[in-house]
N, C-alpha and C positions, 0 to 999 in steps of 0.2 A: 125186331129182335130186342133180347130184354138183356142189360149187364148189371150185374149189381145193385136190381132192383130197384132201374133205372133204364127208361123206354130209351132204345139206343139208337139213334140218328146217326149213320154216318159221312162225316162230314168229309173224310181225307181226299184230299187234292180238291176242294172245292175255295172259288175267292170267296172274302167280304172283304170288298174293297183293295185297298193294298194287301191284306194279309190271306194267305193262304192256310189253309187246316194242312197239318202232318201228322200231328200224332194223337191218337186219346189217352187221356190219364184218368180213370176212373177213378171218382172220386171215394171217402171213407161214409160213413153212416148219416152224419151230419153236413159232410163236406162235398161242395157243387164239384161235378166232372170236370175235365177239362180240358181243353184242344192247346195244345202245343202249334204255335203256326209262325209262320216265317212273313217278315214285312217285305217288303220292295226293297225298303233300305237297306237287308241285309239282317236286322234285329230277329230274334225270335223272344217270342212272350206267351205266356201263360192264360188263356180263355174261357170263363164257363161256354160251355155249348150254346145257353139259350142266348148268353149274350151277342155271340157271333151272328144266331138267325137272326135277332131281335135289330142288330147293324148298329148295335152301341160300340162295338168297335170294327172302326176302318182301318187304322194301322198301329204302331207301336208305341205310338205319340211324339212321331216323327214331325208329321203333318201340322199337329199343332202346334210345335215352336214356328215353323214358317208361316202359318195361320198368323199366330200371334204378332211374329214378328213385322209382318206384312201389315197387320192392322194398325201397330204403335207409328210405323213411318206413312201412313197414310192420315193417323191423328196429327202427329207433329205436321206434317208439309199443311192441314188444314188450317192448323191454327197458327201457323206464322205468316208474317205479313213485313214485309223488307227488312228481314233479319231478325223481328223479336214477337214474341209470342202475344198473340193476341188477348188471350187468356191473363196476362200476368198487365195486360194496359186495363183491364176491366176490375180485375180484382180488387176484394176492400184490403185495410189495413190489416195486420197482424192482432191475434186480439191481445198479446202483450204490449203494442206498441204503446210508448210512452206518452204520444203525444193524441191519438188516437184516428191519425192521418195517415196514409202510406205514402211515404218518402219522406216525412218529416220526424226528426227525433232530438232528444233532449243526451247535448254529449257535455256531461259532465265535466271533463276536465278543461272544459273552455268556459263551461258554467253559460253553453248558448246552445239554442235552436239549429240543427243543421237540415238543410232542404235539400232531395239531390232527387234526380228521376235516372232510368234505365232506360237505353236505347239498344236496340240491337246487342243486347250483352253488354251495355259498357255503361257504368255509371259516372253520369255530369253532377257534377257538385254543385249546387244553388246558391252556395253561401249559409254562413249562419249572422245567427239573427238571435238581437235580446227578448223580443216579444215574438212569443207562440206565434199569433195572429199574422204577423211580417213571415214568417216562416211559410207557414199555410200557404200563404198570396201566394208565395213565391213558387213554391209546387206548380199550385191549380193554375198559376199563369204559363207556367212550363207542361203542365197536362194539355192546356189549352194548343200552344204552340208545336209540341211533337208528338203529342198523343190522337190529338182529335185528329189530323190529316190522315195519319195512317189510318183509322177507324174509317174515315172517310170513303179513304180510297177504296179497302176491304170489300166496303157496300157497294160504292160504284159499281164495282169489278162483277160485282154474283149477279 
């Protein structure tokens, strides 16, 4: 059957996926047809026809915040490791950083180096320090101390 000079397929009450076809909207001159169809969720949305056969769309784009959401709490649970991100122990410095160290910076109104690392959310203060170099130590001897065991462990563990 042919509608507005457009081979007509019909689709109504058939699924793709969550979303059902209800209604045709026949499209203008330029403008793709389209299926009115109802999701699972209750949404209804707007579809070219070929899109629905073609199964670019499954639902209303319900699926994919859960999708999504599902995937970001599956990143984060990977990459933490006894409360802190595993990602943010490996990371280099900031590339503003002043000192060109991460955890080390240059705080002005004390006119000294302060050292400090991050643990589980909470950052330990190292002390400051007149020389850069004393500063540095003092991190990487604190990397060395609460950084590396976790990375350790991480490995052990997989």
């Amino acid at each position: 059957m042919s509608r507005g000079g457009h081979n007509f397929i019909d689709l109504t009450g058939q699924r793709f996926g969550d979303l059902i076809a209800i209604t045709y909207n026949p499209g203008t001159k330029h403008d793709h047809s389209t299926w009115t169809c109802k999701c699972s969720c209750g949404r209804t949305i707007e579809v070219p026809g070929y899109a629905l056969r073609a199964g670019y769309y499954k639902s209303c784009g319900c699926k994919r915040d859960i999708k999504r959401d599902k995937g970001a709490k599956e990143h984060i649970k990977k990459d933490r490791v006894a409360g802190t991100r595993k990602s943010a122990l490996i990371q280099k410095a900031h590339k503003d950083s002043s000192s060109g160290v991460k955890g080390v910076c240059w705080v002005k109104s004390r006119k000294r180096w302060n050292a400090y690392i991050t643990i589980a959310g909470k950052s330990k203060n190292l002390g400051y320090f007149i020389d850069k170099e004393d500063a540095i130590k003092a991190r990487k001897d604190a990397e060395e101390k609460y950084h590396k065991p976790l990375l350790e462990d991480d490995n052990n563990g997989k």
